[in-house]
C-alpha positions in Angstrom: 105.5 127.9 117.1 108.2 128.3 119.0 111.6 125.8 119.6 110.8 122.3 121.7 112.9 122.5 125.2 114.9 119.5 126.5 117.4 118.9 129.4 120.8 117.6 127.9 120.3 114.3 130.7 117.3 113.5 128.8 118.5 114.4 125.5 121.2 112.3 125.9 119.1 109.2 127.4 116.5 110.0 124.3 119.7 109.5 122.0 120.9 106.6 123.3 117.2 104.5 123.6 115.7 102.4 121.5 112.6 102.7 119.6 109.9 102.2 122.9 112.2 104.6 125.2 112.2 107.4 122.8 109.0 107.1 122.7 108.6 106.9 126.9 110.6 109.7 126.9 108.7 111.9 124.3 105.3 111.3 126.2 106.5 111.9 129.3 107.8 115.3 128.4 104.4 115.9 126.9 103.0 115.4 130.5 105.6 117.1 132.4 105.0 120.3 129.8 100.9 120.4 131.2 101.6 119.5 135.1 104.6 121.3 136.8 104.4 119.0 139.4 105.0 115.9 137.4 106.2 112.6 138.7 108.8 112.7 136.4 109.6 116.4 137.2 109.9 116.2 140.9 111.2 112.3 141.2 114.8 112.9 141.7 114.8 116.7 142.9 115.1 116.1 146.6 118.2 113.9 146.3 119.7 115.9 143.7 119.3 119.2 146.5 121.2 117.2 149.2 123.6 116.1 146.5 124.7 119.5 146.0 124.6 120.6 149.7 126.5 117.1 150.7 129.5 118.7 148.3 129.9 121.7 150.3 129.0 120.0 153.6 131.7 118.7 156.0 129.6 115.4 156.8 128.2 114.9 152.8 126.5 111.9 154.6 124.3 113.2 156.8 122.1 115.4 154.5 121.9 112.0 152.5 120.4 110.0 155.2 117.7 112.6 155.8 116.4 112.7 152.0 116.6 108.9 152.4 114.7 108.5 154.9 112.3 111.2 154.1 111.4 109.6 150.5 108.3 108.4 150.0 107.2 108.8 146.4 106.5 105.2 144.8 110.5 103.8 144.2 112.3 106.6 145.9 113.5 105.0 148.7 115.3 102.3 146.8 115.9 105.3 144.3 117.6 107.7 146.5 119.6 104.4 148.4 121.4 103.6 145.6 122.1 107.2 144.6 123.3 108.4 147.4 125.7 105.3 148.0 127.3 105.8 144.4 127.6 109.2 145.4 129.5 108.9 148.3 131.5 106.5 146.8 132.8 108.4 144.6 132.7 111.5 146.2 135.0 110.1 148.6 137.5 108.6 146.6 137.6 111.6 144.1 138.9 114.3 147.0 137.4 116.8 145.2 136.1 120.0 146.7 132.5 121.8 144.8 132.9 125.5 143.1 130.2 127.6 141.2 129.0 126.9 138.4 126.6 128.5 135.5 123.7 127.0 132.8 123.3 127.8 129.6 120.8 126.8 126.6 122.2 125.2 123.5 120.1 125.9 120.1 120.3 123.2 118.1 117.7 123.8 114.6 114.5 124.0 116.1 115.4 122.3 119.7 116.7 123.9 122.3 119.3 122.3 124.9 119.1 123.0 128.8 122.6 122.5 129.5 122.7 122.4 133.5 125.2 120.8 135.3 124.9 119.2 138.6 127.9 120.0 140.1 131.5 121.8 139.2 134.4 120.8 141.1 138.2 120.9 141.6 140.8 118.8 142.2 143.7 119.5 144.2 145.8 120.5 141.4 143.7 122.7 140.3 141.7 121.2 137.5 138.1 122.7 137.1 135.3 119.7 135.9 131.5 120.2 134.8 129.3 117.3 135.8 126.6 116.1 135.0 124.8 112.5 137.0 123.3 109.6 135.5 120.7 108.8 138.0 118.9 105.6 136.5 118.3 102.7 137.4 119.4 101.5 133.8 123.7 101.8 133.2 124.6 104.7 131.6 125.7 103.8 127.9 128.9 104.8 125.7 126.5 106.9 123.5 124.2 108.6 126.2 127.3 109.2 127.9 129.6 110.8 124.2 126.4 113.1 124.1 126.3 114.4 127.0 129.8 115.1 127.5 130.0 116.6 124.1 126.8 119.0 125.0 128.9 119.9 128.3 132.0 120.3 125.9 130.4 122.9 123.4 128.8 124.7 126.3 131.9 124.8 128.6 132.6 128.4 128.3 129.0 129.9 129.2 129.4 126.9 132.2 132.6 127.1 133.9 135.6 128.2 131.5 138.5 126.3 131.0 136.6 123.7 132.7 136.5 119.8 131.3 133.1 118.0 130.9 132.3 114.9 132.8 129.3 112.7 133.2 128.8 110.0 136.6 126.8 106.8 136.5 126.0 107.9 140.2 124.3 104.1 140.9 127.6 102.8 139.7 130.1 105.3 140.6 131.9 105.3 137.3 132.9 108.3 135.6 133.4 109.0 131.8 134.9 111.6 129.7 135.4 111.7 126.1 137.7 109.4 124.8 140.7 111.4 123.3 140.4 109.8 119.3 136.4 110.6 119.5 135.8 111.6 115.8 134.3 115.0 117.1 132.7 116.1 113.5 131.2 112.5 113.4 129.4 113.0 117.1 128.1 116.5 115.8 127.2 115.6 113.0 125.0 112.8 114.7 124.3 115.1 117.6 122.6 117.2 114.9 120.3 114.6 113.3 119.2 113.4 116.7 118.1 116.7 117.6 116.1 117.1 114.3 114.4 113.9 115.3 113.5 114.9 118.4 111.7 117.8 117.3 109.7 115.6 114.7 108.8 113.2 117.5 107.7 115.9 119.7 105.5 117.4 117.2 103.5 114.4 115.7 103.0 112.8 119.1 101.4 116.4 120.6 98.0 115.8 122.3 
């Protein structure tokens, strides 16, 4: 048998739900796993594409529009609206510019971690970042948010080194980091335990 595969997003979304969304999430990783084409696999792909061309692209709008207009899967266009707005809201007032970036996989007991960011960028200083977007309708929360960053953290090197890790509400345009007194063995340590559930709930729900 071999490990269960996750994306950190939705590791950090399953973290952060309650009992019904863990569950929602679970199943719909069961379904995704049997049809590569999945609703839930190809929903946000388009405007995530034109996301990452709009940071290289001299008008970031333009691409945007197109995927907008273009989106047609049931709650897309709303979908991709919002997105895209948050995005260029805080693309804009960030003035940052996007550089390369790498994935990695994060073994955690039996689970393993995609770790994939969306984007790297720079700031005009210098400072190198690893993001990763929040695309839901639903806020972003403190926890889904610690988790995520902290999954960027531990990865950073096999990412972007000497980069920093930091996650976008993209609906919202707000940013987070970790907080500077996080208790960092406390979030492992949690991190840990989350992950051993995860495999458990992937296992006994198995068609």
């Amino acid at each position: 048998m071999g490990n269960v595969v996750i994306t950190a997003s939705s590791f950090a979304e399953y973290v952060a739900g309650d009992r019904r969304r863990r569950t929602e999430i679970v199943t719909s990783a069961h379904e995704r796993e049997a049809v590569p084409e999945h609703y839930g696999r190809v929903f946000y792909r388009p405007i995530l594409t034109a996301i990452a061309a709009a940071a290289r692209s001299q008008d970031p709008a333009a691409g945007l529009a197109e995927v907008v207009a273009a989106a047609e899967l049931t709650g897309q266009p709303r979908a991709f609206e919002e997105v895209a707005a948050g995005f260029l809201a805080w693309w804009r007032g960030s003035r940052l510019s996007a550089v390369p970036h790498w994935a990695t996989t994060l073994r955690v007991r039996e689970l393993d971690l995609s770790v994939t960011p969306h984007l790297a960028v720079r700031d005009r200083k210098g400072n190198r970042q690893v993001v990763l977007f929040h695309l839901k309708e639903a806020p972003l929360t403190r926890d889904g948010a610690n988790a995520a960053l902290r999954l960027l953290e531990v990865c950073v090197d096999d990412l972007l080194p000497g980069a920093t890790p930091l996650v976008v509400d993209l609906r919202r345009s707000r940013e987070y980091r970790l907080p500077r007194n996080t208790n960092i063995t406390t979030l492992d340590a949690w991190l840990t335990a989350e992950a051993s559930a995860y495999t458990t709930h992937w296992h006994t729900t198995a068609p």
